[in-house]
NUVEX-988904 format. One record per residue (C-alpha): x, y, z. Coordinates in steps of 0.2 Angstrom, whole numbers, padded with zeros to 4 digits, always signed. Last residue first. Layout:
N
XYZ;...
% end
This chain:
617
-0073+0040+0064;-0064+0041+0052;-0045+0044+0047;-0042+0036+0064;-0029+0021+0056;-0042+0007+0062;-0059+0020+0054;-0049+0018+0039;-0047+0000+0041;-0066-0002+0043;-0071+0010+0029;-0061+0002+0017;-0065-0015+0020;-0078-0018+0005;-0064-0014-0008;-0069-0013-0025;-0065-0017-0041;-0069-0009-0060;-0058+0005-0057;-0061+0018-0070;-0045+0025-0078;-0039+0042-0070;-0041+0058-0076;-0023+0064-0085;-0016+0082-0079;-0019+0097-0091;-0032+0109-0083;-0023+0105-0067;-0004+0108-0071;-0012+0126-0080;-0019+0130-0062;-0003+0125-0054;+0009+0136-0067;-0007+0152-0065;-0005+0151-0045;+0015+0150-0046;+0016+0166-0058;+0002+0173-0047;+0013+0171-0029;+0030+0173-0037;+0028+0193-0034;+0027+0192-0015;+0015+0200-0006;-0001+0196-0010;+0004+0178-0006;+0017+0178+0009;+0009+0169+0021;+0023+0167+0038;+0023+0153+0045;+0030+0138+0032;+0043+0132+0045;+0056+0132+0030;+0053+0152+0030;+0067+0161+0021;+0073+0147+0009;+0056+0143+0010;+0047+0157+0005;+0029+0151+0009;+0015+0155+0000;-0004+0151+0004;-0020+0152-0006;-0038+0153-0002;-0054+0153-0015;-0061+0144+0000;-0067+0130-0009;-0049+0129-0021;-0039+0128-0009;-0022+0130-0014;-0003+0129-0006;+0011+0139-0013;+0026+0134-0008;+0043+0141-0012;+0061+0141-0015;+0066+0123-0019;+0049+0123-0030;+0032+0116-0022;+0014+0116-0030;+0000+0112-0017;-0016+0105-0018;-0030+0104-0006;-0047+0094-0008;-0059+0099+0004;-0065+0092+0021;-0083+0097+0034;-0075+0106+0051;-0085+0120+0049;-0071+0132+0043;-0066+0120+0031;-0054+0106+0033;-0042+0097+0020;-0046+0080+0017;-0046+0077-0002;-0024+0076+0000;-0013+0085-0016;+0004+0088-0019;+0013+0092-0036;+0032+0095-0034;+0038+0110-0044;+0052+0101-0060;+0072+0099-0060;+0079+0094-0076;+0085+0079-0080;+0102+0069-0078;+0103+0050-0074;+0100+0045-0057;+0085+0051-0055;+0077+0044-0065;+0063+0053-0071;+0044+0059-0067;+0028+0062-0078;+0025+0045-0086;+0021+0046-0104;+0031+0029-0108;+0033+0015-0097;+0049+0013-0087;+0064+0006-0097;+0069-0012-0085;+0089-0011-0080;+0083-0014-0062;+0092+0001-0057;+0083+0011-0073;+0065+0005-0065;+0067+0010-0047;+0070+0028-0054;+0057+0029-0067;+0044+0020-0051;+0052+0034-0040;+0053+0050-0047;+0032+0052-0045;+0034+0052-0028;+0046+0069-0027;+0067+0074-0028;+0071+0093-0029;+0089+0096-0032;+0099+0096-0017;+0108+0079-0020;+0120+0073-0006;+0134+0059-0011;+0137+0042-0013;+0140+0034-0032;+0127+0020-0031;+0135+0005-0040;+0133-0008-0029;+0123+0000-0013;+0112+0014-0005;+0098+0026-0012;+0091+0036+0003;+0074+0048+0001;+0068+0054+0018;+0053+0063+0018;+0045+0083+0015;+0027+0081+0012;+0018+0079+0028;+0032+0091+0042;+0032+0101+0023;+0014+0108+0025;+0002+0100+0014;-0012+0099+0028;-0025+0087+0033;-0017+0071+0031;-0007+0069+0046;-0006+0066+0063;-0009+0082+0077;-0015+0097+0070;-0010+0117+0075;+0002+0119+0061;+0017+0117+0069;+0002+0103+0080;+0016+0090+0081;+0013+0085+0063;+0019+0068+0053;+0028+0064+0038;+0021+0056+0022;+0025+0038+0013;+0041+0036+0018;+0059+0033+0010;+0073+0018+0010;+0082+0011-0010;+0089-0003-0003;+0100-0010-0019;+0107-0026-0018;+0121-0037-0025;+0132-0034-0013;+0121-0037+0001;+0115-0054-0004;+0128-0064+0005;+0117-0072+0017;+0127-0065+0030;+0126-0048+0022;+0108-0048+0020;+0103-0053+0038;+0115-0038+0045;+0106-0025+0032;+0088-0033+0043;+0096-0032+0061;+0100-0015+0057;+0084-0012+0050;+0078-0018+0067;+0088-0006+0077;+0080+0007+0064;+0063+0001+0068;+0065+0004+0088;+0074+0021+0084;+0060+0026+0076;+0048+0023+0089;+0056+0033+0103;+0056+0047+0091;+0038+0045+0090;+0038+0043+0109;+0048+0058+0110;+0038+0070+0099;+0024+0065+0109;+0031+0069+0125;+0038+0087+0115;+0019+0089+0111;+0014+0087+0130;+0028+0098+0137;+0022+0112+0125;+0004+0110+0129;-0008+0101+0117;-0024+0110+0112;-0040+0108+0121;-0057+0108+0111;-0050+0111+0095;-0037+0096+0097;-0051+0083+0102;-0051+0072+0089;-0032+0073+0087;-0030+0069+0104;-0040+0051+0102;-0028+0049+0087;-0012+0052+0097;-0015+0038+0107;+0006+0039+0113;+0001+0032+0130;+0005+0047+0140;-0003+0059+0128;-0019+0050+0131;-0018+0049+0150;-0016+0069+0150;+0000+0077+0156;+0002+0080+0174;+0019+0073+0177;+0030+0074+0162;+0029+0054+0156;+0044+0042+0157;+0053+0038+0140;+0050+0021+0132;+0066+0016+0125;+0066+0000+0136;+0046-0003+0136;+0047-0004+0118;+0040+0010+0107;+0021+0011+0108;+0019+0029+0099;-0001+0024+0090;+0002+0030+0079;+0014+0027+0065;+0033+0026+0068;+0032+0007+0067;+0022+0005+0052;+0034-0003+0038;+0031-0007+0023;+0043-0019+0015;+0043-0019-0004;+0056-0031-0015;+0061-0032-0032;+0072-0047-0034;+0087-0055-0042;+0088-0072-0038;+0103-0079-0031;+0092-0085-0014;+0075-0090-0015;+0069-0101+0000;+0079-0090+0013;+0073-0075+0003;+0056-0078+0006;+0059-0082+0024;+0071-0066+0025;+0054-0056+0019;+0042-0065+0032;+0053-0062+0046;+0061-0043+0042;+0040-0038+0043;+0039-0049+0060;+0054-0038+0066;+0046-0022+0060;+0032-0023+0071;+0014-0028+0068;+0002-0012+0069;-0003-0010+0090;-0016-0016+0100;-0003-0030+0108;-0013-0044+0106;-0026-0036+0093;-0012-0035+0080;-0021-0024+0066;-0020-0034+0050;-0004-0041+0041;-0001-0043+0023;+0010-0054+0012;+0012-0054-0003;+0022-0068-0018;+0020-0063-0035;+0020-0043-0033;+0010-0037-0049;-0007-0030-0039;-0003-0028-0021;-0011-0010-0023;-0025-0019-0028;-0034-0011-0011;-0040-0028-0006;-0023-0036-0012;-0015-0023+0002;-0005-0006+0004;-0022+0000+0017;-0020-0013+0029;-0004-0006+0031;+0009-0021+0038;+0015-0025+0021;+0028-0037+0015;+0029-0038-0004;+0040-0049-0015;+0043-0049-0035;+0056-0059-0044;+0064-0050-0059;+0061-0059-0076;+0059-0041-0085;+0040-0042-0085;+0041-0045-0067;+0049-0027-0065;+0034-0018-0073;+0022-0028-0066;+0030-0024-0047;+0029-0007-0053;+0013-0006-0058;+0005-0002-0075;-0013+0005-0075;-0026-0006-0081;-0033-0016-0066;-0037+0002-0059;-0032+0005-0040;-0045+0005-0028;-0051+0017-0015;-0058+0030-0027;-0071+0015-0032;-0077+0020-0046;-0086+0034-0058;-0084+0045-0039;-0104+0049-0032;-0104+0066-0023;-0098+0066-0004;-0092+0082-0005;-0074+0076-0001;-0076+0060-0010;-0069+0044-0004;-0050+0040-0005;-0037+0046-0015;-0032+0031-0026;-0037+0039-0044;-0021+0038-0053;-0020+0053-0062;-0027+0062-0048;-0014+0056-0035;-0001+0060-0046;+0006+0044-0060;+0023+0033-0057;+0013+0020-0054;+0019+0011-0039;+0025+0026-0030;+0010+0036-0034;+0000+0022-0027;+0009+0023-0011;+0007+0043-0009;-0012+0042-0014;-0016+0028+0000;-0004+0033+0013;-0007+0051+0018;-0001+0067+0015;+0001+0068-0005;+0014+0068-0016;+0027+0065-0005;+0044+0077-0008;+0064+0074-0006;+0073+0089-0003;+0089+0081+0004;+0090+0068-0008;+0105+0057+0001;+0117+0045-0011;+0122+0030-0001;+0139+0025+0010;+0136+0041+0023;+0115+0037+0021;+0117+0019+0027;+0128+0024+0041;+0115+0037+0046;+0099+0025+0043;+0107+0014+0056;+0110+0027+0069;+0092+0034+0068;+0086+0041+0084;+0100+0054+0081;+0100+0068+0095;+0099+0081+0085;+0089+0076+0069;+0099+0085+0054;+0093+0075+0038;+0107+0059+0040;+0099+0062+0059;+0082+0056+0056;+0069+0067+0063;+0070+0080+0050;+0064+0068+0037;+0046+0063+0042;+0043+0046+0046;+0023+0043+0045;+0025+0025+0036;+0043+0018+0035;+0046+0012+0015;+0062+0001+0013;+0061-0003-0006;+0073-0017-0007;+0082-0018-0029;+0091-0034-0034;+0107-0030-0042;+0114-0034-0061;+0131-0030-0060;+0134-0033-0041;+0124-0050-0046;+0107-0057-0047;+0099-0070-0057;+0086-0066-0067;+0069-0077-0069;+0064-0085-0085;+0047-0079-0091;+0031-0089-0093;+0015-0084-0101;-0006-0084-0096;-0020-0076-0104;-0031-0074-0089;-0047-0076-0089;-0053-0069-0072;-0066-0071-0058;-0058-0061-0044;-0072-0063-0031;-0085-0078-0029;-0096-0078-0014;-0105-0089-0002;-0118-0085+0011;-0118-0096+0026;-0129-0109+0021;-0148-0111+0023;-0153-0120+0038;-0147-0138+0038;-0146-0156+0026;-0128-0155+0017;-0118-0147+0005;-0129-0132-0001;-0126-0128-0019;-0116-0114-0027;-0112-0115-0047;-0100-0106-0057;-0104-0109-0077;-0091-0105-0090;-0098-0105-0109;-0085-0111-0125;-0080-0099-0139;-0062-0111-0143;-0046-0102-0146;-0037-0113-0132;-0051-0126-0126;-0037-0136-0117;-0028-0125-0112;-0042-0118-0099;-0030-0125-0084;-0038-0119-0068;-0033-0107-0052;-0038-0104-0036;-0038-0094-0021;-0046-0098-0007;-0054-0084+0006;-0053-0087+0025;-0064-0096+0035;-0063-0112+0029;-0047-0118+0041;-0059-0114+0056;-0071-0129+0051;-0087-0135+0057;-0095-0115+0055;-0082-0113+0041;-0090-0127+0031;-0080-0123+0013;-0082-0138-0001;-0073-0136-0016;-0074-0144-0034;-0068-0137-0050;-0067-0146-0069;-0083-0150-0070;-0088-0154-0090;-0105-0144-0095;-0096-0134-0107;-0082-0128-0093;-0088-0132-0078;-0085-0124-0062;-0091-0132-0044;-0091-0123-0027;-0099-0132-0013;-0107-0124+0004;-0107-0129+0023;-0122-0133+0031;-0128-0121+0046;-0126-0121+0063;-0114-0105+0066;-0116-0094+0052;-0102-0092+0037;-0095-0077+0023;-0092-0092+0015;-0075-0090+0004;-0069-0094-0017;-0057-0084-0027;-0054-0085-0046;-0042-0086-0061;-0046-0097-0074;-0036-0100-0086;-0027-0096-0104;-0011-0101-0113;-0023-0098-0130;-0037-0088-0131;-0053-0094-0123;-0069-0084-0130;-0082-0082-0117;-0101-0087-0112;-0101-0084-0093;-0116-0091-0087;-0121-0091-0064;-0129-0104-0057;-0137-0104-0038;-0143-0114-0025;-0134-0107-0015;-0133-0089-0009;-0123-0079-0026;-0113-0064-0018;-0100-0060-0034;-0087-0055-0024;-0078-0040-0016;-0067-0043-0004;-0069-0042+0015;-0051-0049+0025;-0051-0069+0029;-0033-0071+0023;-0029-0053+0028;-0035-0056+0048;-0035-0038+0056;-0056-0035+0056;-0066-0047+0064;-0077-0059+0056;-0067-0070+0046;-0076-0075+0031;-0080-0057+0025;-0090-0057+0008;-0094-0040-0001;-0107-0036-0013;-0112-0041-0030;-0130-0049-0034;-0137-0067-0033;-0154-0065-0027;-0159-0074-0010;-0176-0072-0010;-0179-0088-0020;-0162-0095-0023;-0153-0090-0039;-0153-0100-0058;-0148-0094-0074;-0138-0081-0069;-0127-0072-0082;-0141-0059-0086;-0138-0051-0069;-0121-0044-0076;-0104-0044-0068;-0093-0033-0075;-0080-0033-0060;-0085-0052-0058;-0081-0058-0075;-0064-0047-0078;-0060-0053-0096;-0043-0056-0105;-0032-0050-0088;-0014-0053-0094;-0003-0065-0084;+0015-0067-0084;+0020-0083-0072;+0037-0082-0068;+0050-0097-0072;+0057-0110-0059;+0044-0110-0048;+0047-0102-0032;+0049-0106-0013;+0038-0095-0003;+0036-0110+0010;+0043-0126+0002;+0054-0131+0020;+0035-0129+0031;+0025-0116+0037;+0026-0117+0054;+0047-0120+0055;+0050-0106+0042;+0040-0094+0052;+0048-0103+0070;+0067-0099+0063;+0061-0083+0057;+0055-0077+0075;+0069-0082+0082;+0079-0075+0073;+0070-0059+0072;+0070-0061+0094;+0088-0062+0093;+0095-0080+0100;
% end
C-alpha cells in the first residue's frame, strides 16, 4: 500500500465514517454585529478584582504548530465575569462564537454559560490542566430563531468550576450574530466542473520543465501543462506569502487589501496589517454563494482562520510546523485530508484550495532524492537551512558549488511534491472526478539563489520572486501556451467564470479565459532593505518588455529590458527612454489605488509563525 494510502485509510479510520461529510444545503451567513472585534468595556457588568476583562490573545496549547489550540484573539474575561451585549436579532440569526482556557497546571477549570434575556441557552466546561481534550479552542454555534426581530440583551459569563487557585484564564473570540440562510449545493459534471487550486509555496517557474527546467524535476506538472493551457509570463503580486495569497483570494493588490504584514517604519497601521478585513469578498464566499462546496488544506501557518484568510471555506484544515520531522507537513498528509473530504462528498461540485510547502525551506527532500553534499561546503548549506544562511549572507556569501547545492535540494524538493501530485491526479481519476474538474496549479512567489545577492524571498521584486507557474488543466480548457502577461490579481475573475459564478464588480483583473486587454503587473513587498539593513516598502510595475522597480525611501529606481535582460542585471533607467513614462504610469497607479477596509481582528500568533518561516528574528 502507498504511503497517501495509507495515510487516508488511517485519517478516515481516526476520525470516524461522518468526518468532513456535509449537510445537505450550505450555510450562507452574514456577519450582523461583530461583538468581540468592537468590544467595549461598557459591556461588562461584572470582572474579578484585578483581573479586568479586556481583549488580548488566548493560546490553549502552549507550543506553537497545533491549529486547534493556535493564539486567537478573544475577549480575555478571568472568571468571575459578565459581560452585556444588548442587540437586535433579525430573522434566521445565531450566535456564532469560540470558547478556550488559555490553562495552568493545578487550577480549577472554568464554565461558559450564554443567556439570552436571562434564559441560559449555552453551557461548557474546559479543565485543560485535567483534561488534554480542552486544550484547543471550541467552536460554537446557537439557534437565536426564536427571538427573530426581537431587541433582546446577550450576556457571556465566566465563573470558576470548582474549589482551586484562580482558573486558567478564559477567553471568548469570534463573537457573532450572524444572519443565517441555506443554499442547495451543485452537483458536478464535465459541464458544470469543480475547480482544485494547486498553489506550491516558493516554486518559481523556471524550475519546472513545462517553463524550460533542464533536467525536469517536474514530470507530472509537464503532462499536466501539454493537456492544459500554460501562461508563460505569469506574475505574483508580491514576494512573499501573506499579500500574494490574499490577492488570490480577493482579487484586490496587496495595498488594496491590506494583508502585507507589519509596518516598515514601525508607525501604528488603522488595524491589524496581518489580517484580512471581514468585509471584503473572498473567493471561497463568492463560490459558496453560488451553491459550490468549499474546502481548504493548508500547511502555511500563515493561509489560516487566524489570519482570516480561511474566511468563506466551509470545511479547513490547517497544519502547524511538524516538530517530528522539523520540517512543514508534506504534500502526502495535504493529498489525505482533501481525498478524505472528497471521500465523504463525492458528486459535488467544489472549489478547493490545497497549499503546499514542500519546496519552501528548509530543502529536506527525502533521503532517496537527497543529493550528496560538495565536500567542504558549510554544515548549514548541507542541510538545506537556508534561513540560517540568509542571516549571514553579508557576512560570508555563498560560493558557486554551495548555491548550485542549494539549487539541487530545492530541486530535489520539487520533484518530491510533484511525485505526490501525481499520486493526487491518479486519486481523482479513480474516483471518477477528474472529468469533471478543473486544477487550476500556481505559486505564491519564487525563490532566490543569491542572482541578486539574497538567498529566500521577500526582499526583492526581481522576477526569480514574481515570475510563477500559472497552469489551467481540464474539461473544457482548450490547451495551448499564452504569452500575454498573466498576474495575481487575474485569478479570483478567472476562478470565478469556470465556476459559472460573475466575479464582484470593480475588481481590477479579468478572466483570462475570455478576451481583454493586456495590463503592467503591479508588485509590492514592505521589506525591502536600506543601506543599514533597516526595510522599505518596494513596488514594481511590469510589462512583457520591462521592469521598473521603485523605492520610494531611496528616491531609487530600477529598469530592466527584459526581452534583452530576463536576469534583470543590467539598470537601464537614465538611459532608456521608457524609464519616465513607466515612473509617471506607477506613480499615477499609486495615487488612484483603493486603501484598504479596517480589519477589525487580529492575530496574536503572527509574530511566532513569522519568526517559524525566518521572516524575523
Amino acid at each position: 500500500m502507498s504511503r497517501a494510502r495509507a495515510l487516508l485509510f488511517c485519517l478516515l479510520a481516526a476520525c470516524g465514517r461522518d468526518a468532513f461529510r456535509l449537510p445537505a444545503e450550505i450555510r450562507l451567513e452574514q456577519v450582523v454585529a461583530d461583538l468581540s472585534a468592537t468590544f467595549d468595556r461598557a459591556a461588562i457588568v461584572e470582572e474579578a478584582a484585578g483581573a479586568p476583562v479586556h481583549l488580548g490573545g488566548i493560546q490553549p496549547t502552549p507550543h506553537f504548530g497545533d491549529p486547534g489550540g493556535a493564539s486567537r484573539r478573544a475577549i480575555v474575561a478571568p472568571p468571575r465575569s459578565r459581560l452585556r451585549f444588548p442587540v437586535r436579532v433579525p430573522p434566521g440569526a445565531a450566535l456564532h462564537f469560540s470558547t478556550a482556557v488559555e490553562g495552568q497546571a493545578r487550577t480549577a477549570g472554568v464554565r461558559f454559560t450564554v443567556s439570552v434575556d436571562g434564559r441560559e441557552v449555552y453551557a461548557r466546561t474546559l479543565d485543560p490542566a485535567a483534561r488534554r481534550r480542552d486544550r484547543r479552542w471550541f467552536d460554537e454555534r446557537v439557534d437565536l430563531a426564536s427571538w427573530g426581530g426581537r431587541d433582546v440583551e446577550i450576556a457571556l459569563a465566566t465563573d470558576a468550576a470548582g474549589a482551586g487557585p484562580l482558573a486558567g484564564t478564559p477567553g471568548w473570540s469570534h463573537v457573532r450574530l450572524v444572519r443565517e440562510s441555506r443554499r442547495a449545493r451543485q452537483a458536478a459534471s464535465a459541464g458544470a466542473p469543480s475547480v482544485l487550486v494547486v498553489l506550491v509555496d516558493t516554486l518559481r517557474a523556471d524550475h519546472l520543465g513545462c517553463y524550460g527546467a533542464a533536467p525536469s524535476p517536474s514530470p507530472v506538472v509537464d503532462r499536466l501543462a501539454a493537456g492544459g493551457l500554460v501562461f508563460e509570463q505569469a506574475v505574483a503580486q508580491s514576494s512573499w506569502t501573506m499579500p500574494s495569497v490574499a490577492t488570490l483570494f480577493t482579487g484586490l493588490h496587496p495595498r488594496s487589501h491590506g494583508v502585507v504584514g507589519a509596518s516598515a517604519d514601525g508607525a501604528p497601521a488603522a488595524s491589524d496589517p496581518g489580517f484580512l478585513a471581514d468585509t471584503l469578498p473572498t473567493l471561497a464566499e463568492h463560490a459558496e454563494a453560488a451553491g459550490i462546496s468549499t474546502v481548504g488544506v493548508s500547511a502555511s501557518p500563515l493561509v489560516s482562520r487566524a489570519t482570516n484568510l480561511a474566511r468563506g471555506f466551509e470545511t479547513f484544515v490547517e497544519f502547524g510546523w511538524d516538530r517530528a520531522r522539523h520540517d512543514w507537513p508534506p504534500a502526502a498528509e495535504v493529498n489525505a485530508r482533501f481525498l478524505a473530504w472528497l471521500e465523504r462528498n463525492r458528486g459535488l461540485r467544489f472549489l478547493a484550495y490545497l497549499h503546499y510547502m514542500d519546496p519552501h525551506d528548509p530543502y529536506t527532500p527525502p533521503a532517496v532524492l537527497r543529493p550528496p553534499p560538495p565536500a567542504g561546503v558549510r554544515p548549514a548549506v548541507a542541510a538545506g537551512q537556508a534561513d540560517l544562511l540568509a542571516r549571514r549572507l553579508a557576512d560570508a556569501p555563498l560560493s558557486a558549488v554551495e548555491v548550485e547545492h542549494l539549487r539541487r535540494l530545492y530541486d530535489a524538493e520539487i520533484r518530491a511534491w510533484d511525485a505526490d501530485l501525481g499520486t493526487l491526479l491518479d486519486a481523482l481519476a479513480q474516483r471518477g472526478v477528474a472529468d469533471s474538474t478543473i486544477v487550476v496549479l500556481t505559486a505564491d512567489h519564487g525563490e532566490e539563489f543569491q542572482e541578486h545577492g539574497r538567498l529566500k524571498h521577500r526582499v526583492h521584486l526581481y522576477d526569480e520572486l514574481l515570475h510563477v507557474p500559472l497552469v489551467i488543466a481540464g474539461p473544457g480548457v482548450r490547451p495551448g501556451r499564452v504569452a500575454e502577461q498573466a498576474q495575481g490579481i487575474d485569478l479570483f475573475p478567472t476562478l470565478a467564470g469556470l465556476l459559472g459564478a460573475a466575479p464582484p464588480r470593480g475588481l481590477p483583473g479579468h478572466d483570462l479565459l475570455a478576451a481583454g486587454a493586456e495590463t503592467p503587473a503591479i508588485s509590492e513587498t514592505l521589506y525591502g532593505l536600506l543601506p543599514d539593513g533597516a526595510t522599505t516598502p518596494i513596488v514594481s510595475l511590469r510589462t512583457a518588455e520591462w521592469k521598473l522597480i521603485h523605492a520610494p525611501a531611496l528616491g531609487r529606481y530600477e529598469l530592466y529590458d527584459l526581452r534583452r535582460d530576463p536576469a534583470e542585471r543590467e539598470d537601464r533607467f537614465g538611459s532608456a527612454a521608457e524609464g519616465a513614462a513607466l515612473a509617471a504610469r506607477l506613480a499615477e497607479w499609486e495615487t488612484a489605488a483603493p486603501a484598504p477596509p479596517r480589519a477589525e481582528g487580529h492575530d496574536p500568533a503572527l509574530g511566532e509563525k513569522l519568526r517559524a518561516l525566518g521572516y524575523v528574528d
